[in-house]
C-alpha positions in Angstrom: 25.4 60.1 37.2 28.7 60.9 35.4 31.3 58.4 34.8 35.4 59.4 34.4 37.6 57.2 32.4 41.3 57.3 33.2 43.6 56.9 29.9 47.0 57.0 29.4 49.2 57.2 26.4 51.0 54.5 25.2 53.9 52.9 23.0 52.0 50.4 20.8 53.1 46.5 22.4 54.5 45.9 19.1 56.8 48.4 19.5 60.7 48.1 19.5 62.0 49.5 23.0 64.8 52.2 22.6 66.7 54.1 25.1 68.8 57.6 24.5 73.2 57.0 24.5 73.0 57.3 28.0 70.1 55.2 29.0 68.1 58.3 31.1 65.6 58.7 28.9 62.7 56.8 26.6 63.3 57.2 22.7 59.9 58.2 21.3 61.7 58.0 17.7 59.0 56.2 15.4 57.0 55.2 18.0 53.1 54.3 17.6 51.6 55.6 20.3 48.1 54.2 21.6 45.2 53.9 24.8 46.8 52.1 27.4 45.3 48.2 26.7 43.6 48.3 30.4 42.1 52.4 30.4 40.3 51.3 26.5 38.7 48.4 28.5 37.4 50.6 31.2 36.2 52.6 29.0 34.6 50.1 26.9 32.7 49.1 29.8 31.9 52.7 31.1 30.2 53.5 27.4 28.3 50.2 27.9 27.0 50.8 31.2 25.4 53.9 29.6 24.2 52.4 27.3 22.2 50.4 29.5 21.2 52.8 32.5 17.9 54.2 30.8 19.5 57.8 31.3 20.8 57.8 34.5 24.0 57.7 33.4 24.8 61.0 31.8 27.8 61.5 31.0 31.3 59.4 30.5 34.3 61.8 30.1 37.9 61.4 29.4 41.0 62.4 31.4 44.9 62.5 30.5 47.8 63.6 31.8 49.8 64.7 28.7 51.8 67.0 26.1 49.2 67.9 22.7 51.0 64.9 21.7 48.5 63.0 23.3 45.4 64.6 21.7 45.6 61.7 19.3 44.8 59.0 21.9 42.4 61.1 23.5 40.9 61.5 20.0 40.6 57.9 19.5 39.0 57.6 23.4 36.2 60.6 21.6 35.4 58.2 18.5 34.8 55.1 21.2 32.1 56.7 22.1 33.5 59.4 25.2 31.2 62.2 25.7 33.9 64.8 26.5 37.8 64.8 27.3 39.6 66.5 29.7 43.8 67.2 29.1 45.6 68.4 31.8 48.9 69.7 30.3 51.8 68.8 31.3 54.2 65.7 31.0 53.6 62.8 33.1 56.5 62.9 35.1 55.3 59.4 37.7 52.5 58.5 39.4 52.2 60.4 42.1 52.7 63.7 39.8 49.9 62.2 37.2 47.5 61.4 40.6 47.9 64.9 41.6 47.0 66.7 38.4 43.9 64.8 37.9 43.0 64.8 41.5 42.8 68.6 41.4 40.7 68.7 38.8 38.5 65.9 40.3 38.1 68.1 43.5 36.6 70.6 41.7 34.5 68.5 39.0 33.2 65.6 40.9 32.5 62.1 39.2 30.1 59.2 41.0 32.9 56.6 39.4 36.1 57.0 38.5 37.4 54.3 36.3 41.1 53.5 35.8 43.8 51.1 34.2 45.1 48.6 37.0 48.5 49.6 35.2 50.0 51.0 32.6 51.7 48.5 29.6 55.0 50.8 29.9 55.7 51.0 33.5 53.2 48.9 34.9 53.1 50.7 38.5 50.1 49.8 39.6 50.0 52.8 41.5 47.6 55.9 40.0 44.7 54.6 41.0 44.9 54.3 44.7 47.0 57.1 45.0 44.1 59.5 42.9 41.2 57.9 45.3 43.3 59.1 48.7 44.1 62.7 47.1 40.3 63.0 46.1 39.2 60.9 49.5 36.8 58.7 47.5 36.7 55.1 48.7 38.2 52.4 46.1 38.1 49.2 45.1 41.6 47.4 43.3 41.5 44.2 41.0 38.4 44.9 39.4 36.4 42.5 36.6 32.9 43.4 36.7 31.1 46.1 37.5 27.0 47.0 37.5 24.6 50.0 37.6 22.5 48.8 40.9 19.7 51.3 41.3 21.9 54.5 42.8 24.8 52.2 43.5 27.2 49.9 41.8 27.8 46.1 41.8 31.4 45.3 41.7 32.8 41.9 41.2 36.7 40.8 41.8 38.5 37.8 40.9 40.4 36.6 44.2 41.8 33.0 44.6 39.6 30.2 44.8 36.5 32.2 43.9 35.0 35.9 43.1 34.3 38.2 44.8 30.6 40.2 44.6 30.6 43.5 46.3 27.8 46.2 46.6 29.3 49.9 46.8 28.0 53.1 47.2 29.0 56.0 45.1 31.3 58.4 44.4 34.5 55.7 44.5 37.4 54.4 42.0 37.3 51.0 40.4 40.7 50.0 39.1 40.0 47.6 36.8 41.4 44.5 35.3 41.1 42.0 32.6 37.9 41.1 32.2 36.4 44.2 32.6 35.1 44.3 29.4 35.2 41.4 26.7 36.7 43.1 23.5 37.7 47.0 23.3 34.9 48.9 21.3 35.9 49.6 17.7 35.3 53.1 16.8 32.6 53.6 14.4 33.0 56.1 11.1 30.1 57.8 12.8 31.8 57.6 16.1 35.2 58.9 14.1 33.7 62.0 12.5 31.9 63.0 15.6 35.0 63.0 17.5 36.4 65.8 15.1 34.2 68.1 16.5 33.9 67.3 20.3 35.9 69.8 22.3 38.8 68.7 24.3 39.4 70.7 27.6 42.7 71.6 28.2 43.7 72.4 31.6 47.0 74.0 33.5 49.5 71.7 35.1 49.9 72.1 38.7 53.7 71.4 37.8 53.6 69.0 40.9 57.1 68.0 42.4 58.6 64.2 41.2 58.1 62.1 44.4 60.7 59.8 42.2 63.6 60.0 40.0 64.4 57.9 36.8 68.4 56.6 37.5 68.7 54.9 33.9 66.6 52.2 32.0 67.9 48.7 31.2 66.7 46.3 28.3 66.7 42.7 29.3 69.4 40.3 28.0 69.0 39.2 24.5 67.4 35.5 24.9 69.4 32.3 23.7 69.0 30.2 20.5 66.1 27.6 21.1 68.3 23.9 21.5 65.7 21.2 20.3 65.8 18.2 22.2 63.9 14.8 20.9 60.9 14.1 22.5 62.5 10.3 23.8 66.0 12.1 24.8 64.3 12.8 28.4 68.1 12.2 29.6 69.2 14.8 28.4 66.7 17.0 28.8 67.0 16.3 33.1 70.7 17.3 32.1 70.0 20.2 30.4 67.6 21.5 33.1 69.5 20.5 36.0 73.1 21.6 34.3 72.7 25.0 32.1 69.3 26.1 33.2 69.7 24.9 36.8 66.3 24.6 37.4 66.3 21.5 39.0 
């Protein structure tokens, strides 16, 4: 069995948001870029199921959508622990775009379990994932936490309201995964770091798929307000407060 991790690239969450004069565009000006919080988790858990398969599992491979900017994330993906990586070249314009690269790959170099992000940490579009399993026509399951090797097929458990979820799927299908997934991202080892230096990553021509959306402008949200303490025995005027200014009540 081979396993495909989904990653994106990144600004670090500690990073401070900047947009160009004219608000059209992302400033990538001293940004730290890194694997998108939810794809390092999936892949955490991909490298550990493995590890545990007694060999079935061969393989677990890397994909990006991506400038050789990138190769840096996809670097640190190869020290996890990633077998291989995959980079299709070209800039990730939205999702659809992104889900059509990778699917054309994917038609042609076929994966029992695709694993991806349930969003991104920039955009948060919850949308790659089911779009990639209807290009590719593999079945998928959304809001994934738990997933195990059973025999030829999977295990895969969701978190729904009032309970969880325990569902036995056949392969080849896309699990888009969510917290919980894995406990901790792996840390790259320096075994797993100098390894990486040497491990080949594939580079593949864009399909320069047409934007299905178009970026108007970005806005930043309103600075918040100075923090008004209020004595814990003033509950007056904390009712005034709330019902008043904050109009909550």
């Amino acid at each position: 069995m081979k396993i495909l991790v989904c990653i994106s690239n990144v600004p670090d969450t500690t990073t401070k948001i900047k947009f160009t004069a004219d608000n059209k565009q992302f400033d990538v000006t001293g940004v730290q870029w890194i694997i998108n919080p939810w794809d390092e988790l999936a892949l955490t858990r991909a490298l550990e199921l493995k590890e545990n398969s007694n060999g079935k599992i061969t393989e677990v491979a890397v994909i990006n959508v991506g400038t050789k900017d990138t190769e840096i994330t996809i670097r640190k993906a190869l020290s996890m622990g990633a077998d291989s990586a995959i980079r299709i070249d070209s800039v990730p314009l939205d999702a659809f775009s992104v889900a059509s690269e990778m699917a054309e790959y994917i038609k042609t170099n076929p994966y029992d379990l695709i694993l991806c992000g349930i969003e991104s940490s920039d955009y948060n579009g919850n949308a790659v994932g089911g779009m990639l399993a209807e290009l590719i026509g593999y079945n998928s399951v959304s809001a994934v936490s738990g997933i195990e090797l059973n025999g030829d097929s999977f295990i895969v458990f969701r978190d729904i309201d009032g309970g969880r979820q325990k569902l036995l799927v056949e392969k080849p299908f896309v699990a888009i995964v969510q917290k919980g997934i894995a406990k901790e991202p792996r840390i790259p080892s320096m075994r797993g770091i100098m390894a990486a230096r040497t491990k080949q990553i594939k580079l593949i021509s864009p399909l320069k798929v047409n934007q299905a959306t178009e970026i108007l402008d970005y806005q930043l949200p309103q600075p918040k307000g100075k923090c008004k303490m209020i004595p814990a025995d003033n509950i007056q005027e904390l009712v005034r407060i709330l019902h008043e200014e904050i109009k909550v009540i």
